[in-house]
Every structure is written in structure tokens, then in C-alpha cells.
C-alpha positions in Angstrom: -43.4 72.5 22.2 -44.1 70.1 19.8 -44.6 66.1 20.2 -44.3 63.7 17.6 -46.3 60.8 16.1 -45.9 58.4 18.9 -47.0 60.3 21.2 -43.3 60.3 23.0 -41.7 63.9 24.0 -38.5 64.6 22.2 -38.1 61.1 20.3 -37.5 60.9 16.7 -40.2 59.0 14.8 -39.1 54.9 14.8 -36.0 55.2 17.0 -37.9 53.2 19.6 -39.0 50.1 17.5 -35.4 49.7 15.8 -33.6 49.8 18.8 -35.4 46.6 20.2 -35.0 44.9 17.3 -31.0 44.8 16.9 -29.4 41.9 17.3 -26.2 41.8 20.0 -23.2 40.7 19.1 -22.3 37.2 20.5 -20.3 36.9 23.9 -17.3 35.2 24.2 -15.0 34.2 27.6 -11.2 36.1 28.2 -9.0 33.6 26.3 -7.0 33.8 29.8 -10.3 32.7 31.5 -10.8 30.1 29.2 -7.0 28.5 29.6 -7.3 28.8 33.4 -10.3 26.5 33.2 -8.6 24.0 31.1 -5.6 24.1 33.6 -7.7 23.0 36.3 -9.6 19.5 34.8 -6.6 16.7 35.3 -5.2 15.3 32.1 -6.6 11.9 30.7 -3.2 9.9 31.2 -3.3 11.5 35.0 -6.9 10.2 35.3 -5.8 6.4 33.9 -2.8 6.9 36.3 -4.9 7.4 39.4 -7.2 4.8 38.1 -4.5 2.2 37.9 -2.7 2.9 41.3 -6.4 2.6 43.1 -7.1 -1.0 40.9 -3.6 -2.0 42.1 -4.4 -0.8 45.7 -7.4 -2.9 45.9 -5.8 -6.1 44.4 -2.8 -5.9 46.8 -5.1 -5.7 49.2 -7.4 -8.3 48.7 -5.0 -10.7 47.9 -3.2 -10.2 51.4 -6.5 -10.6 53.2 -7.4 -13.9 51.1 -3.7 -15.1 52.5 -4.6 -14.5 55.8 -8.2 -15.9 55.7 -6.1 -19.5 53.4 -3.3 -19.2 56.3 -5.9 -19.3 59.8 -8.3 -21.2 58.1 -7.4 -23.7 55.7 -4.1 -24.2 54.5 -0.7 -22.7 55.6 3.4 -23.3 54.0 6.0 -25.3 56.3 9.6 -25.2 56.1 11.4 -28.3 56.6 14.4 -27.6 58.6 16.0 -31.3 59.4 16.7 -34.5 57.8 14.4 -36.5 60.2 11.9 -37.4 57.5 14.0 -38.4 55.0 13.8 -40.0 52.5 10.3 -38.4 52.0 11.0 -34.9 53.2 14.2 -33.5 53.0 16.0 -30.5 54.3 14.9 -27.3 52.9 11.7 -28.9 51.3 8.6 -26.6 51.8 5.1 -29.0 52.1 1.7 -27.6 52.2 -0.8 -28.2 54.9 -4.1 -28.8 55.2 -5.6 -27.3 58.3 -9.0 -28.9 58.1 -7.6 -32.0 59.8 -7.7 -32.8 62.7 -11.6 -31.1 61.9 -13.6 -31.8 59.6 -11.4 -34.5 58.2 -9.9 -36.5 60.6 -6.5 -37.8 61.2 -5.4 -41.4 60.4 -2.1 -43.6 61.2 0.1 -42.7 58.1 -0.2 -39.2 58.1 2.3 -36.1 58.4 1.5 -33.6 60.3 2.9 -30.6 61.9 2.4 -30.1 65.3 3.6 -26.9 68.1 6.2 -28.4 70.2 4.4 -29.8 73.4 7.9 -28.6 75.6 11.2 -29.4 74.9 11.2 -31.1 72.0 13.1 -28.4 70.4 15.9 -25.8 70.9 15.3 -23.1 69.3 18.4 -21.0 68.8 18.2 -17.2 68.9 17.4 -14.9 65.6 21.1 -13.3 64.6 19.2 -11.3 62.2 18.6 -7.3 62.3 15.6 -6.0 64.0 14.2 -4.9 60.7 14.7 -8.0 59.0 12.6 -10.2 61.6 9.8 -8.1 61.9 9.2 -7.7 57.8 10.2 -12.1 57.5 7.5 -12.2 60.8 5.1 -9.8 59.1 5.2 -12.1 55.5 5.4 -15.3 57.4 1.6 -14.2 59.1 0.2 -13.0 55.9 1.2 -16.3 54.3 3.4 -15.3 51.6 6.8 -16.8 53.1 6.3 -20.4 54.5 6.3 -21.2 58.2 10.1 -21.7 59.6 11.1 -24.4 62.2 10.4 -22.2 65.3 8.2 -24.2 67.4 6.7 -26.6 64.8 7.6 -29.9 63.9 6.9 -32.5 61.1 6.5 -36.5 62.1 4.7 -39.3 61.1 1.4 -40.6 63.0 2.4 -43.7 64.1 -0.2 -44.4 67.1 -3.6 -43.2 67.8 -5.7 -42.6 71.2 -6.1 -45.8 72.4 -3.1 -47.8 70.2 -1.1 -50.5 72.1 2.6 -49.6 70.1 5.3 -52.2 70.7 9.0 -52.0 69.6 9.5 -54.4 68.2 8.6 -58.1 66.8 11.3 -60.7 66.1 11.9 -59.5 62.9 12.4 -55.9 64.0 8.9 -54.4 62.8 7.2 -52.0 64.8 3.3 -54.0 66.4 0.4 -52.0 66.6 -2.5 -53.7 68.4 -1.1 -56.8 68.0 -0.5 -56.2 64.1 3.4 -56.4 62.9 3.3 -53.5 60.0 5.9 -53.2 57.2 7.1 -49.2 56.6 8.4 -48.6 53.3 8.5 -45.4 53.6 11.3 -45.8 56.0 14.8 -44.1 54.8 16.5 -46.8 53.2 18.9 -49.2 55.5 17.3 -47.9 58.4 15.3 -50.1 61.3 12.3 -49.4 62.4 13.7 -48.4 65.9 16.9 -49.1 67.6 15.1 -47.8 71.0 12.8 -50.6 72.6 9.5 -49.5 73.8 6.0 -50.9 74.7 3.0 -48.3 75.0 -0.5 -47.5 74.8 -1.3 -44.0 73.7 -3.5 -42.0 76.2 -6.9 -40.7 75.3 -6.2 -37.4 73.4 -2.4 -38.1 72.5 -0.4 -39.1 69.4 2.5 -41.0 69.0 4.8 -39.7 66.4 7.8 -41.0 64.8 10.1 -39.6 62.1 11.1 -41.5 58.8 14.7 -41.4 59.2 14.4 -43.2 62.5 17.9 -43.0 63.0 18.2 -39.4 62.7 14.9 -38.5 64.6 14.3 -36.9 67.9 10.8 -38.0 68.1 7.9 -39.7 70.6 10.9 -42.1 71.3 13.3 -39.6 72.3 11.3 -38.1 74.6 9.7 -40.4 76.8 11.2 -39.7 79.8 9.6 -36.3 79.6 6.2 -35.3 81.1 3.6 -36.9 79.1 6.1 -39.9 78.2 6.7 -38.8 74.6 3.1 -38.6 73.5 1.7 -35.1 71.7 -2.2 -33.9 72.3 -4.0 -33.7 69.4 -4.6 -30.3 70.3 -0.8 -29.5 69.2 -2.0 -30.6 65.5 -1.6 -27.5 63.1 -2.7 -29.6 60.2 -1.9 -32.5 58.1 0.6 -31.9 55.0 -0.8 -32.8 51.6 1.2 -31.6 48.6 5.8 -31.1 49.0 5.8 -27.8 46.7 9.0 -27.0 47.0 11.8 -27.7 44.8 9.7 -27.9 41.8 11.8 -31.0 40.8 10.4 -32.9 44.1 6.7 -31.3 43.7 4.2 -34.8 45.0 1.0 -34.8 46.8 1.7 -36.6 49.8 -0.5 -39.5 50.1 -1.2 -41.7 53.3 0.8 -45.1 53.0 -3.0 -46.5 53.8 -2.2 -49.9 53.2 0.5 -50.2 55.9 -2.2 -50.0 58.7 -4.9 -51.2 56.9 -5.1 -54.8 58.6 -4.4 -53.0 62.5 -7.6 -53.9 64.4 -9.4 -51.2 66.7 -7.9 -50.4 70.3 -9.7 -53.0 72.6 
């Protein structure tokens, strides 16, 4: 038996040395592996597409909770569902209001405000509509993106404060606050300040409210037989209405007439 150079039984001389030094071929993936693997990564439009919906998601979303947070805290839409204010207000007009007053900013003789009716100021007749169609109006009326309806709200002018002595009316048919004739130009034209006589002081808490359209108004005056002899608590106050948005045509802020009551004294 023979052995060779290396010392190694059987192996020809260098076989060893070249055989760890050959290079290997490079390695590639199965084509069909490789397809499969770009099958599974979503496409870039699908990627943009998802991104989009989620960025839409978020906007909806965020704008509907702003609209609730503006509607319960600061400022809601009214619908205007009589002629009673006229000519200031009309039928079908849609007003802003402010719901930092009474709060924060306090109410004044002059101002409109919408109120909850204090009981039986109002007959509400009964929805006609579908089932369906109440519940998605009711659901866009609460987030704030369709303005408040009649229902149980109303719209009048303050007309008396807590503590006001209101008297209808002086010789020359003016209303007298605190022993102050006043002179309402925002009155509908070619209508009197009242054609119903009355003579009160407004309780502690209470508002006495009057419509514009005095003839065409079932306000404080209409209801004075009732309990709380026409009068509505402050507490009824949803807010005061500040800017008529609706028709675009008749788009105002609505200001307090503040010179009208400007010379009434304080309640004794």
C-alpha cells in the first residue's frame, strides 16, 4: 500500500486544495416563488386608496363631533316656522343662536331668543313622516347639521325683565316699561303695539315675551290666563339669535334695537 505526498490514503496529489478553492455558482429563487411574493405586497394605488378612505374617516368624524360640541355648547340653527316675527323674521327663515346667553353674556330687553315651550304655548301636530325618515331628520337635527324645527321651541322678542313693571298701553298706544313710553320700530308695519290691554310686573326669574307681528302672535299676552300668567323662566332660554342665515338674500346679524330701552330706568 502506498500513500502519497500529503500524507492522505488514496487521494490524488492537490485534489484537496482545489476543491476548497472553487467558487459556487450564485443562487437564485423559483421564478414561481418570486411572483408569489410579489402577489402578496398590496399595489401602490390600493395603499393610496386605503389611505384616502381612513383620512376621509377621520374628517367625517371629527367634523360631526365638532357639530355636536358647537350645537350643546355654543351655538345651534333654528327654524322659523310662523309669521309672528315678522317683518324681521319670516316664515321659513333659519337664524343662528348663540347659546352663551343667558351665561356668560347676559340677556337684555331687545333681544330674540328661543325659548322651550313653558306648557301650552304650542300644539304640536303629529310627524306624518315614515319611521325612517324621522329618525335620520332626528339624528342630523342632534349632530347639528339640519337646523332645529318648531317642535317645542319658540322665537319672541324680550320685552320685560325680572322685576319690569310692563303696562299696555300710554295714550298714544305705546307699550310703558317702568314708567318709560318706548317707540318699537321694529314692529311689522301698520301694526299697534298691542290690541290686548295689560298691566304687569314680571316675577323674579321670568321674561315677558312678545312677538313683532303683534297682531299675528300668540305670545306672553295670549297666555296670561295660563299658570305663570304668561311669563317664561329664564331657565326656558335656549340662547339668543345673532345672525338670520338663511335665504342668503335676507343673510343680517341681528342686532339689539338698544336704543329703544335705553332711557327705561331700573325696576324699583
Amino acid at each position: 500500500m502506498t500513500t502519497d505526498s500529503t500524507g492522505h490514503e488514496g487521494a490524488p496529489s492537490g485534489a484537496g486544495s482545489e476543491a476548497e478553492g472553487a467558487a459556487m455558482p450564485p443562487s437564485y429563487p423559483p421564478a414561481s416563488s418570486a411572483r408569489h411574493e410579489r402577489s402578496d405586497q398590496p399595489a401602490p394605488s390600493e395603499k393610496k386608496r386605503g389611505g384616502l378612505l381612513r383620512e376621509a374617516l377621520v374628517v367625517v368624524v371629527s367634523a360631526l363631533v365638532l357639530s355636536v360640541l358647537i350645537k350643546t355648547f355654543l351655538a345651534q340653527a333654528f327654524y322659523i316656522p310662523s309669521g309672528s316675527m315678522e317683518d324681521t323674521l319670516e316664515f321659513g327663515d333659519r337664524v343662528m343662536v348663540t347659546k352663551l346667553a343667558p351665561g356668560p353674556l347676559e340677556l337684555e330687553r331687545g333681544d330674540l331668543v328661543v325659548f322651550v315651550d313653558p306648557g301650552g304655548w304650542l300644539n304640536v301636530p303629529e310627524d306624518s313622516r315614515p319611521g325612517w325618515q324621522q329618525a335620520i331628520s332626528d339624528v342630523f337635527t342632534w349632530v347639528g347639521i339640519l337646523p332645529q324645527d318648531a317642535g317645542h321651541h319658540l322665537i319672541k322678542r324680550i320685552i320685560g325683565m325680572p322685576g319690569d313693571h310692563v303696562v299696555c298701553c300710554h295714550e298714544d298706544g305705546n307699550l310703558v316699561i317702568n314708567g318709560e313710553e318706548i317707540d318699537e320700530p321694529y314692529l311689522k308695519p301698520g301694526v299697534n303695539p298691542s290690541e290686548i290691554e295689560f298691566d304687569i310686573v314680571v316675577p323674579d326669574g321670568e321674561l315677558w315675551l312678545l312677538g313683532d307681528n303683534r297682531s299675528n302672535s300668540a305670545d306672553s299676552r295670549a297666555h296670561m290666563g295660563q299658570p305663570g300668567g304668561g311669563t317664561v323662566p329664564v331657565d326656558n332660554v335656549v340662547g339668543r339669535a345673532f345672525v338670520l342665515l338663511w335665504p342668503l338674500d335676507r343673510f343680517t346679524l341681528i342686532n339689539n334695537p338698544e336704543d329703544v330701552f335705553s332711557s327705561i330706568p331700573d325696576p324699583e
